[in-house]
C-alpha positions in Angstrom: -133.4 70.5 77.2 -132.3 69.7 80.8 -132.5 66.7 82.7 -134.0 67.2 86.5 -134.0 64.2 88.9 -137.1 64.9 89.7 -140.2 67.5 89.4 -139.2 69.3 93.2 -135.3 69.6 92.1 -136.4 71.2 89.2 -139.3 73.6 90.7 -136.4 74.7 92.7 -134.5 75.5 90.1 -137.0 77.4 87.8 -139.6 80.5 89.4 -141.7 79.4 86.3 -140.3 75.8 84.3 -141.8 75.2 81.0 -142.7 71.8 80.3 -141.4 68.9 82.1 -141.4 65.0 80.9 -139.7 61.9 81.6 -137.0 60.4 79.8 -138.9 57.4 78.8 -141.6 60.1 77.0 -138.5 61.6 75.2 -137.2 58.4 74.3 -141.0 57.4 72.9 -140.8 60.2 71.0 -137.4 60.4 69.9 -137.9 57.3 68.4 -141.4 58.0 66.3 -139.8 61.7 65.5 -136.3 60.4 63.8 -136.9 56.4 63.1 -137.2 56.7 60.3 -134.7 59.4 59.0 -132.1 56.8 57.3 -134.7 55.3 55.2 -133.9 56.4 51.5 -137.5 57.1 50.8 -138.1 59.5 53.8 -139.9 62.0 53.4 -141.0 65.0 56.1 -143.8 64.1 58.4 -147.0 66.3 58.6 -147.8 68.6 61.3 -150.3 66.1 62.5 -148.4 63.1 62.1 -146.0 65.0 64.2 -148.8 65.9 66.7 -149.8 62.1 66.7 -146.1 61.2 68.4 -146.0 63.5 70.6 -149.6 62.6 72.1 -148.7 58.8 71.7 -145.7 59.6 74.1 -148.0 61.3 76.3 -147.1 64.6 75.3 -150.5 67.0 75.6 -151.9 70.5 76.0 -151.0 73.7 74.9 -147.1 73.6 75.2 -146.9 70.4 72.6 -149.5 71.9 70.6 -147.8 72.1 66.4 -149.0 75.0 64.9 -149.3 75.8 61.2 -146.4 77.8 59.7 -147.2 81.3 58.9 -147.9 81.9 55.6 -149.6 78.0 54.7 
């Protein structure tokens, strides 16, 4: 991960960048993704719980797209 003023410092930058977000939508997610990791009862989140931060951040399409693990 990189951090890019803006979208035109980092188009100059990359021929071809991959996705590009703010740092508030990181911070959303960050926050959903680990909150809870020091609770003594965690347990790992499902791929569509996982999915369900990342759009609640604002994170969509194909690049934030969770896919199954091969072989479940």
């Amino acid at each position: 991960m990189r951090l890019f003023r803006d979208e035109e410092h980092v188009a100059r930058t990359y021929d071809r960048p991959g996705a590009v977000f703010s740092v508030p939508q990181l911070w959303t997610l960050a926050q959903a993704w680990y909150g809870d990791r020091l609770d003594p009862e965690w347990m790992p989140h499902s791929r569509e719980w996982n999915q369900a931060d990342l759009e609640a951040a604002g994170l969509t399409g194909t690049f934030f797209e969770l896919r199954a693990e091969a072989g479940s």
